[in-house]
N, C-alpha and C positions, 0 to 999 in steps of 0.2 A: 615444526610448524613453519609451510614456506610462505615469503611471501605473499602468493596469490590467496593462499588462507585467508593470512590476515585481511588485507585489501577489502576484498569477498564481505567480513564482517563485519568492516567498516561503512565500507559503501551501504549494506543494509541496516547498520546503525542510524546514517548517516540520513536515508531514504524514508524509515518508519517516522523520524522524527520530524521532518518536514511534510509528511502525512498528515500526520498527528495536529502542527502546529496549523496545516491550512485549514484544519477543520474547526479550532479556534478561530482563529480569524472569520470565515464565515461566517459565526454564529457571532463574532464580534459586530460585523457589520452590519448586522441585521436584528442590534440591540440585549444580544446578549453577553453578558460579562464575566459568567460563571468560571470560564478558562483564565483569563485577566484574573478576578482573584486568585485563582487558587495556582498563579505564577507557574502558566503552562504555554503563556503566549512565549515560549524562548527557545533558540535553536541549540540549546546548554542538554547535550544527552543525557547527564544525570537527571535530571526533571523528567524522565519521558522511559528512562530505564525500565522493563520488567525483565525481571532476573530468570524467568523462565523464557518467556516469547523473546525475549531480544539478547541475551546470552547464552543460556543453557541450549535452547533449540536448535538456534541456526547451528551452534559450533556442530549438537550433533548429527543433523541433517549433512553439513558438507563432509561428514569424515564418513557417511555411511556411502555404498555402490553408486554413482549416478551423480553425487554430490549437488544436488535438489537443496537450494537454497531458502528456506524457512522461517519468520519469526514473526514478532508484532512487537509494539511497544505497547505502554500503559495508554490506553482509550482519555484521548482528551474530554472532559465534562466540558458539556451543555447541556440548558434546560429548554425543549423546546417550546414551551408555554413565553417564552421571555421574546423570542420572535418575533419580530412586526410581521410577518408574513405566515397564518396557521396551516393556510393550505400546501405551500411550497416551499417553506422556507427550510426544514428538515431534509429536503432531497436536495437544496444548494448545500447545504452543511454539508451531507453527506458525498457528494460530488466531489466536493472541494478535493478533499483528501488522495483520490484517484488520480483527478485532472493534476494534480499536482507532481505525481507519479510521469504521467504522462509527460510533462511538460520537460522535464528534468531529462528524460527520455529522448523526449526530439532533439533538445538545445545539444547534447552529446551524438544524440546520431547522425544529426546533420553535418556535425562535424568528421564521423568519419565518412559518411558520404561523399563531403563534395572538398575535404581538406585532408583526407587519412585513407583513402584509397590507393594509394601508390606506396601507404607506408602500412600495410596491413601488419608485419609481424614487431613494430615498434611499441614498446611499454605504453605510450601513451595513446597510443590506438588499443591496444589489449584492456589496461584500464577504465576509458573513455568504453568499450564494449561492456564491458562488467557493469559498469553504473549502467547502460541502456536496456541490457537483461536485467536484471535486478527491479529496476523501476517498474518494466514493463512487466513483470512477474507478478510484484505488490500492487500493481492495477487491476491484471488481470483477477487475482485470486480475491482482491476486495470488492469488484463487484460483481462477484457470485451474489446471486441471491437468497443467502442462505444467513439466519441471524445467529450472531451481531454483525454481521459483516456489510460495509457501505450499503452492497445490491440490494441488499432487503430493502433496507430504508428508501431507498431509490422506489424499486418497485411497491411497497405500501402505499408509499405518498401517490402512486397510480391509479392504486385499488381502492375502493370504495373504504370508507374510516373504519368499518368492522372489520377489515384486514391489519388493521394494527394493536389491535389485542391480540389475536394469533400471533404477529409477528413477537408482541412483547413476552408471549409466555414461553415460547421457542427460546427467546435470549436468555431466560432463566438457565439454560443449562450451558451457556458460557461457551469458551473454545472449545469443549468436548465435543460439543455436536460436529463443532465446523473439524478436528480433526477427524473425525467417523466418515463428513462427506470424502472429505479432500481423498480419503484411503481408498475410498469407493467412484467415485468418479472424476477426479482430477486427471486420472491419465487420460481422458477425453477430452476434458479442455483446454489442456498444458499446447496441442499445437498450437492454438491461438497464440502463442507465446513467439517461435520462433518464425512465424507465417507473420508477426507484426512487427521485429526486427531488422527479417529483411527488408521488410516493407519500407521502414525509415534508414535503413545503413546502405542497404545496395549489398549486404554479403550475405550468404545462407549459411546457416550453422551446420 
């Protein structure tokens, strides 16, 4: 197991969990404290561990052809009835967890942009690259609009309120669904991926 393995499943340890925690927060700020009790506001990865989506998968996604980096951690609870805000406050929630992705993503790409360009085959431009794939991956794929995953929420909170019973009954069958998409149409939206990269580093994969 080299190196770049392990690294790889740290950084997406590292990335689901500050997901996770920003979606707490939002729903913190906006009067809910569901995550607060139940001591999930913490960047402590055993809190946030799922032994399937944050272990067992990613290892086996990276060891298979292509090494497609893969996983979730445990979905931070909120209640969104506790929200001072009924109409939008659930699509802030939901956001959060992305932009958080995102953000994580620039503050490293900008770095190799405009300070790691002249040192492209250095560890710490190589790793610095890993966390900005990684991020932008766990962006892209969480706001698919497909439940449970953020996009839904997002786009419900768009659609008129009788769209979010459909969306809840949908979430009834868990990541199952969302793997059946991902097998089916991910290879369609994965360019998104390396087209937004470049976009912020200045290099093409």
């Amino acid at each position: 197991m080299d190196f770049q393995f392990i690294f790889s499943l740290a950084v997406l340890l590292f990335s689901v969990v500050v997901h996770e925690v920003s979606h707490g927060y939002a729903a913190l700020m906006q009067g809910d404290k569901t995550a607060e009790y139940a001591g999930r506001l913490t960047l402590n990865p055993i809190r946030h561990i799922d032994m399937v989506g944050t272990i067992l998968l990613p290892a086996l996604t990276l060891m298979l052809p292509g090494g497609f980096l893969f996983g979730w951690a445990k979905p931070v609870p909120y209640n969104p009835y506790n929200l001072k805000n009924q109409r939008w406050g659930e699509l802030w929630v939901a956001l959060a967890g992305p932009l958080s992705n995102l953000a994580l993503a620039l503050v490293f790409g900008l770095f190799i942009r405009f300070y790691g360009s002249s040192l492209l085959d250095s560890p710490v431009v190589l790793m610095s690259a890993t966390i900005v794939l990684v991020n932008i991956t766990l962006a892209v794929f969480n706001m698919m609009p497909v439940p449970p995953l953020d996009g839904s929420k997002v786009l419900s909170a768009l659609l008129p309120p009788r769209f979010i019973e459909v969306r809840q009954r949908i979430e009834q069958f868990g990541f199952v669904g969302v793997l059946l998409f991902v097998i089916i149409i991910w290879q369609f939206i994965y360019p998104v991926v390396p087209w937004t990269f470049s976009f912020i580093t200045g290099i093409n994969l």
